[in-house]
C-alpha positions as CSV (number, residue, x, y, z in Angstrom):
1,X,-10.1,-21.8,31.1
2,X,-6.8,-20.1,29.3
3,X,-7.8,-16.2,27.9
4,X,-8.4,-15.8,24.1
5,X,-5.5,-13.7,24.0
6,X,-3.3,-16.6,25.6
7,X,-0.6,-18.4,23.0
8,X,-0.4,-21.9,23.5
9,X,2.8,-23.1,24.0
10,X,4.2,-25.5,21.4
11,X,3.6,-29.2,22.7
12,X,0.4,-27.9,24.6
13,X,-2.6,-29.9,23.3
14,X,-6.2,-28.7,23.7
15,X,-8.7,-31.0,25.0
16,X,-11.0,-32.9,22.4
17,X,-14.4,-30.8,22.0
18,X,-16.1,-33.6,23.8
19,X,-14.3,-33.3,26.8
20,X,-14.2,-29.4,27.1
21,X,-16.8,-28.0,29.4
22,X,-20.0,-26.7,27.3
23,X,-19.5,-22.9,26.6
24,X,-20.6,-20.1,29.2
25,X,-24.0,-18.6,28.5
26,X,-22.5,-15.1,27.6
27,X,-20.2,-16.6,25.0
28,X,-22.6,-18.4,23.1
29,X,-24.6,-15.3,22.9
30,X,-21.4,-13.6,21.9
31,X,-21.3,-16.1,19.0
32,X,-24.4,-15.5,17.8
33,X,-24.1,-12.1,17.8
34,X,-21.3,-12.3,15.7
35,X,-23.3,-14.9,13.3
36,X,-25.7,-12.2,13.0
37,X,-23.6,-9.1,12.3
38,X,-21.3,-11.5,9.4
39,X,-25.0,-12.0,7.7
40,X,-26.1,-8.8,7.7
41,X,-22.6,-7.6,5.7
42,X,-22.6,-10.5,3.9
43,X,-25.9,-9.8,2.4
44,X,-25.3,-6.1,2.3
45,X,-22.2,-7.1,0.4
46,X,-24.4,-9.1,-1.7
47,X,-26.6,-6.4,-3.2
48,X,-24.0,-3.9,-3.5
49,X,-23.4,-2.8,-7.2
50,X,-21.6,-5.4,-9.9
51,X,-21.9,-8.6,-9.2
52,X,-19.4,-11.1,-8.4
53,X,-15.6,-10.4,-10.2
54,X,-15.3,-13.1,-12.9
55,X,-12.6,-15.5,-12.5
56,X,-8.7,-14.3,-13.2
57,X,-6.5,-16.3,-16.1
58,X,-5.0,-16.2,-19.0
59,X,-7.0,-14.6,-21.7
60,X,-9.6,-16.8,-24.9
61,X,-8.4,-15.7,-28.3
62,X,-11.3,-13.3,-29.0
63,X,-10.5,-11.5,-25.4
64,X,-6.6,-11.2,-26.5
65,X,-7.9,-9.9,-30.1
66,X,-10.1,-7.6,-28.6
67,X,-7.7,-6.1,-26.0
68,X,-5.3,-5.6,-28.7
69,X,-7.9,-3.8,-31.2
70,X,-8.8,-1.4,-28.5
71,X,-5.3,-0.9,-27.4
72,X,-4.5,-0.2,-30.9
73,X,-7.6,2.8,-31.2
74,X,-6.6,4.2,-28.1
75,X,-3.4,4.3,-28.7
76,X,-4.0,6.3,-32.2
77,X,-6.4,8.9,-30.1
78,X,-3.5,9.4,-27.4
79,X,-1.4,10.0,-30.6
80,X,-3.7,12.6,-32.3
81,X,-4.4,14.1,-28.8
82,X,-0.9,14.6,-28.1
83,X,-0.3,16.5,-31.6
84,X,-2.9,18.9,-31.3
85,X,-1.9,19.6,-28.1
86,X,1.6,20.4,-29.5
87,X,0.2,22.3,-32.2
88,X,-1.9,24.4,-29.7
89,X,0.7,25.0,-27.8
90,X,3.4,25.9,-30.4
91,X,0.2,28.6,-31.8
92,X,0.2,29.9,-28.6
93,X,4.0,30.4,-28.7
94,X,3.4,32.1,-32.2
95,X,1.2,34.9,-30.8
96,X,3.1,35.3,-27.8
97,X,6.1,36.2,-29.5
């Protein structure tokens, strides 16, 4: 029986599943084992924290509207924030001096 690890060559065919001899014991309990641990961190993947990510595409109308609104608002915070900051600073430049 050829390793895991072993690359077929190209041309080599594998025998049909119905004429392969049945698995050894130890690697059908190796299969189950790994059955087992892909359930458990599938489930614990599961019930982590936020659901399942919704599906990616091109945005409704409301969603563009509404991305554009709030990108409009934080764009006009950034732009007082920066201001005061410059003022602030240039105070600070005042006294200094």
């Amino acid at each position: 029986m050829p390793d895991a690890v072993t690359r077929l060559t190209p041309g080599v065919r594998l025998k049909p599943r119905s004429l392969r001899s049945p698995p050894s014991p130890q690697r059908e309990r190796a299969n189950r084992g790994y059955a087992l641990r892909m359930k458990r961190l599938r489930t614990f993947l599961e019930r982590l924290p936020g659901g399942h990510r919704p599906p990616t595409g091109p945005l409704t109308t409301t969603e563009t509207t509404d991305a554009e609104e709030l990108r409009q608002e934080t764009l006009a915070k950034d732009n007082e924030r920066i201001e005061r900051e410059q003022e602030e600073a240039s105070d600070r430049r005042d006294r200094e001096v």
